[in-house]
PLY file of the C-alpha trace (Angstrom):
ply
format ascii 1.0
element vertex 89
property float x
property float y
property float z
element edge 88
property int vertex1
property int vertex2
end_header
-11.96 182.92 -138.10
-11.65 186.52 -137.50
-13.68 188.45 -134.96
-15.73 191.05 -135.59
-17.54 193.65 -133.13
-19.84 195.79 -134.13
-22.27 198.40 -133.18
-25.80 198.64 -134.67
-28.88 200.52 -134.16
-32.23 201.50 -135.26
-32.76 198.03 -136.31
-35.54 197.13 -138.72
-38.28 194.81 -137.25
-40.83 193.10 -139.44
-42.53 189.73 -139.58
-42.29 189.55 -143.37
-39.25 188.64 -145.71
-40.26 190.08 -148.69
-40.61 193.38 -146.67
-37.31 192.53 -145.25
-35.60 191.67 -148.66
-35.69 195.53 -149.78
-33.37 196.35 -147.15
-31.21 193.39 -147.26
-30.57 194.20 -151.03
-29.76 197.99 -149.68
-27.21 196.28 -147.00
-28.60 198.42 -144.37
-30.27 194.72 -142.93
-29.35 191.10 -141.54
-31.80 188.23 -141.60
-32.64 184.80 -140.92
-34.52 184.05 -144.06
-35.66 180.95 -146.17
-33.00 180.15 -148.54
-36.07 179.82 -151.66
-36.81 183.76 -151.02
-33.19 184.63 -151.56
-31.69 182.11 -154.12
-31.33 184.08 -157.06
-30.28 186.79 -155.27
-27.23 184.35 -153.61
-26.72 183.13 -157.20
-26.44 186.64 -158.94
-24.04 188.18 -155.66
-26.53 190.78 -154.60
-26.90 188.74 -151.07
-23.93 186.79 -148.99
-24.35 184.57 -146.65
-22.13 186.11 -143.63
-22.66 183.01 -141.04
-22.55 180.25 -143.40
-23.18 176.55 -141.64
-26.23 178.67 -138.83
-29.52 178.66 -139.25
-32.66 176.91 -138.82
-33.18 172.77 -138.91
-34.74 171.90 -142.15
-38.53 171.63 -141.62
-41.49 169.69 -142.91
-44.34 170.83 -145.04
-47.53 168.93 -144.92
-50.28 169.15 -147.36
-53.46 167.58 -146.62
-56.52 167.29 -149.18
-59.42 164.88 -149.33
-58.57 161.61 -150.42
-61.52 161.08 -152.27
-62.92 162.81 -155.43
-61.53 164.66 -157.83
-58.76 167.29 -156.65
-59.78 170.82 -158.52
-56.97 171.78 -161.03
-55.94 174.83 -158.76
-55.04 173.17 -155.89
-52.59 170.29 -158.54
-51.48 173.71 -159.69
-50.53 174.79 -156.15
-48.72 171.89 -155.03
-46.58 171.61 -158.26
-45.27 174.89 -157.67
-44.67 174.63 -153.76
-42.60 171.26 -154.87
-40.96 173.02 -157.41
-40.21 175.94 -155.63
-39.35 174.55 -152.03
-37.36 171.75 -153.28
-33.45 172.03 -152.95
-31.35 172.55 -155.72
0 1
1 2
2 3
3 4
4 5
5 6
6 7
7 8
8 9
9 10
10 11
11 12
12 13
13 14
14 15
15 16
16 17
17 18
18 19
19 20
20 21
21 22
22 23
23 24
24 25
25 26
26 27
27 28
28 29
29 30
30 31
31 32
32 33
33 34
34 35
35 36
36 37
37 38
38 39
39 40
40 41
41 42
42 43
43 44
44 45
45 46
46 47
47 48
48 49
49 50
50 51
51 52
52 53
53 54
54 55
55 56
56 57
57 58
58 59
59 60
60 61
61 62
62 63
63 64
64 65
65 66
66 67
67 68
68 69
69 70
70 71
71 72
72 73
73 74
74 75
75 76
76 77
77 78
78 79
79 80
80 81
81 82
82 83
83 84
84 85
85 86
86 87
87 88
């Protein structure tokens, strides 16, 4: 593994990937991010992963509705897409 030192400054700081993602794309930016905000871009090449094997422990998402009555259509609609979208490929 080679070595690398460098020198940065006037680092960007925000709480927010998608405000992050901007800069990342520009390569003026390195993040920790959730792989389902940047797949497409790892897929297409615009993004590399440049420490592959770090990051964070796979983590648990808990829903929790009422278990009785009828669930309203929006929040079916919602959890589809969260278990489509968060799922790994």
């Amino acid at each position: 593994m080679e070595r690398v030192q460098v020198e940065v400054r006037n680092l960007p700081v925000t709480n927010s990937g998608e405000a992050m993602l901007p800069l990342l794309r520009a390569g003026v930016a390195v993040a920790l991010v959730p792989d389902v905000m940047i797949r497409d871009d790892l897929a297409r090449g615009t993004l590399v992963h440049i420490l592959p094997g770090s990051g964070l422990r796979p983590a648990g998402l808990h829903l929790v509705t009422p278990t009785s009555g009828p669930r309203p259509s929006r929040v079916t609609a919602v959890l589809d897409f969260l278990a489509r979208t968060l799922t790994s490929p």
